[in-house]
C-alpha positions in Angstrom: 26.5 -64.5 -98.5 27.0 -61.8 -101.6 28.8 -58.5 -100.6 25.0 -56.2 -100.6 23.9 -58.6 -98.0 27.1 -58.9 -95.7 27.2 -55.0 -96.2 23.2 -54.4 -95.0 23.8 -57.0 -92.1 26.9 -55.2 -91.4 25.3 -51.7 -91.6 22.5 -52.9 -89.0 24.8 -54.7 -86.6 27.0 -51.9 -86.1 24.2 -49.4 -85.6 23.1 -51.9 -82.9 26.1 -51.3 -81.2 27.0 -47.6 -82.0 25.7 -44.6 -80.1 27.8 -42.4 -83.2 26.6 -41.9 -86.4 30.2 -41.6 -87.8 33.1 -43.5 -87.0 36.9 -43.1 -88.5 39.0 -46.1 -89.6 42.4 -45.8 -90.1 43.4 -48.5 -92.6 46.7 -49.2 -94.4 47.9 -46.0 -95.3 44.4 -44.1 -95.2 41.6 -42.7 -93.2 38.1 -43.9 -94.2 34.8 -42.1 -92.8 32.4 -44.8 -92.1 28.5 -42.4 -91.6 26.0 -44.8 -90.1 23.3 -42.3 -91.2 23.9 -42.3 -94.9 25.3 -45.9 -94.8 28.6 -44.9 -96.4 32.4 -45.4 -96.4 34.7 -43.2 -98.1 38.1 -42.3 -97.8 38.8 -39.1 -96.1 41.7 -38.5 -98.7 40.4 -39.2 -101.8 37.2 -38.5 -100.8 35.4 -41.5 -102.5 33.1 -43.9 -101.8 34.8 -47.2 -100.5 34.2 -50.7 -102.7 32.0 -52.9 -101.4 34.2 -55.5 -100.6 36.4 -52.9 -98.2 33.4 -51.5 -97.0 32.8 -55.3 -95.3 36.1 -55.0 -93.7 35.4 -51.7 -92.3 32.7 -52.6 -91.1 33.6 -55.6 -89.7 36.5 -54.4 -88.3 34.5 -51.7 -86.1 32.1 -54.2 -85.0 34.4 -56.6 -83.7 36.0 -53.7 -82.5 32.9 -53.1 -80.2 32.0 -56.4 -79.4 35.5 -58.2 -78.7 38.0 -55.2 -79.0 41.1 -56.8 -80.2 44.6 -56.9 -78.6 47.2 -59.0 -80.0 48.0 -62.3 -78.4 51.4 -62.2 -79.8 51.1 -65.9 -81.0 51.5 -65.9 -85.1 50.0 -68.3 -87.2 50.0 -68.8 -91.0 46.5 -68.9 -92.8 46.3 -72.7 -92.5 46.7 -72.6 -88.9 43.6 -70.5 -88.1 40.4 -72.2 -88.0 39.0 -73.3 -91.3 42.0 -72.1 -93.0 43.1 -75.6 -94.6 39.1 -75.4 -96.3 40.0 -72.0 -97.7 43.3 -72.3 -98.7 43.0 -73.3 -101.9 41.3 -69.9 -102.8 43.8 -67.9 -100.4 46.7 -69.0 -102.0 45.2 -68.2 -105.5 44.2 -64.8 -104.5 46.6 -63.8 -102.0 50.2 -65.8 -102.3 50.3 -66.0 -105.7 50.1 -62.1 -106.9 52.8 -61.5 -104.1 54.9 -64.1 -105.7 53.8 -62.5 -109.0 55.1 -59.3 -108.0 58.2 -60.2 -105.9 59.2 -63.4 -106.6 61.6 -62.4 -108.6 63.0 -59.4 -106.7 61.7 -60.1 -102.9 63.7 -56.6 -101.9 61.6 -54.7 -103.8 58.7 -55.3 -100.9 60.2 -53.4 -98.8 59.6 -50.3 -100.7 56.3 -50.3 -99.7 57.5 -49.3 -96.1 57.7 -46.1 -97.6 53.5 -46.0 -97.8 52.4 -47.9 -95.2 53.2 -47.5 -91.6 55.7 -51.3 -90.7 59.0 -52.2 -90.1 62.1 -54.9 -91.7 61.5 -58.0 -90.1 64.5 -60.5 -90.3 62.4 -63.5 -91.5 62.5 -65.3 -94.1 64.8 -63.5 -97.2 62.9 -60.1 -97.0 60.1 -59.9 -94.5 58.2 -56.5 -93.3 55.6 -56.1 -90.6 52.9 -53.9 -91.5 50.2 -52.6 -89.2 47.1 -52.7 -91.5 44.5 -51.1 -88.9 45.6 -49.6 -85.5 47.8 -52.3 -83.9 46.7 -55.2 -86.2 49.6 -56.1 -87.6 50.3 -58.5 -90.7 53.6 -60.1 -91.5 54.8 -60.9 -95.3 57.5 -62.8 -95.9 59.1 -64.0 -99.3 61.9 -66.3 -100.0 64.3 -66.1 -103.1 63.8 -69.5 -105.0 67.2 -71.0 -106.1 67.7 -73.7 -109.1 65.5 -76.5 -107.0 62.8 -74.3 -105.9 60.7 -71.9 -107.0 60.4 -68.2 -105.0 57.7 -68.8 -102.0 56.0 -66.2 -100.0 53.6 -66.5 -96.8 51.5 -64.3 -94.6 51.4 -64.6 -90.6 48.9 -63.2 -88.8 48.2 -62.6 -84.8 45.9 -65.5 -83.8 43.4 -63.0 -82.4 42.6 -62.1 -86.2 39.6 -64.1 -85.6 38.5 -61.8 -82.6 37.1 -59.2 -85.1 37.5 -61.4 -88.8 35.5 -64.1 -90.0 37.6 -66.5 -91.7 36.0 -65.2 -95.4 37.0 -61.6 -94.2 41.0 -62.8 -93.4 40.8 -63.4 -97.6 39.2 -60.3 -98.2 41.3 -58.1 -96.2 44.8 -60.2 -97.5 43.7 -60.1 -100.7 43.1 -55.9 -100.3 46.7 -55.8 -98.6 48.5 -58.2 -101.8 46.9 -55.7 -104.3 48.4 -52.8 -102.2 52.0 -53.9 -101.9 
């Protein structure tokens, strides 16, 4: 499905379950106004228009929101281990694991400064490992390890298992591929 026709199917399903015609989400770091009426996401403190591809995750977020609700399970999984992760690994690790390892392979403490923008916590796994809490009380874990003279520097995201309450399995990419590019 391309992004204009995830976004009007997303538009129409939320209004099918909204009696508001605006709705705030909070979202790593920032609060985005999502206006039924107009058909419109924005950030509230930049005041501009959301992309299209964060604009799916908004809105998919607040409809899963509505229709499941989402509580954590407090089971973590890796990508792979949530269904249909091994089929879309391939382009997960591309987009998401590598530009993390990119960026921090080489100095894994310098993740941590992003602790300092978004609202997580030091976790003690792996060399360096933060939790982050991407939308209210989802929360994400990155981990990196320092490579040594046999391996290279690796780096891995765990995720609550009810993810896939309110997230497709396309929308897990999208939204870990918006977090990597924010670190």
């Amino acid at each position: 499905m391309t992004y204009e026709a995830a976004i009007i199917r997303g538009w129409e399903e939320l209004a099918g379950l909204s009696d508001k015609d605006r709705h705030e989400a909070h979202f790593m770091g920032d609060t985005y106004e999502i206006d039924l009426a107009r058909k419109s996401a924005s950030s509230v403190s930049c005041n501009t228009p959301a992309k299209d591809h964060l604009t799916i995750i908004l809105l998919h977020y607040l409809i899963g929101s509505f229709k499941e609700g989402y509580a954590p399970g407090g089971e973590w999984v890796s990508f792979k281990d949530i269904e249909g992760g091994e089929f879309y690994y391939p382009a997960y690790r591309e987009s998401v694991i590598k530009p993390l390892l990119r960026k921090y392979g080489q100095k894994p403490e310098a993740l941590l400064e992003a602790l300092g923008r978004f609202k997580g916590k030091k976790i003690a796994e792996g060399d360096i490992g933060m939790e982050l809490e991407t939308f209210p009380g989802l929360y994400v874990k990155v981990i990196l390890w320092k490579g040594d003279d046999e391996f290279g520097p690796e780096a891995t995201m765990l995720y609550d298992r009810n993810i896939t309450r309110i997230f497709t399995m396309e929308d897990v990419v999208v939204f870990s591929r918006f977090i990597t590019h924010n670190l």
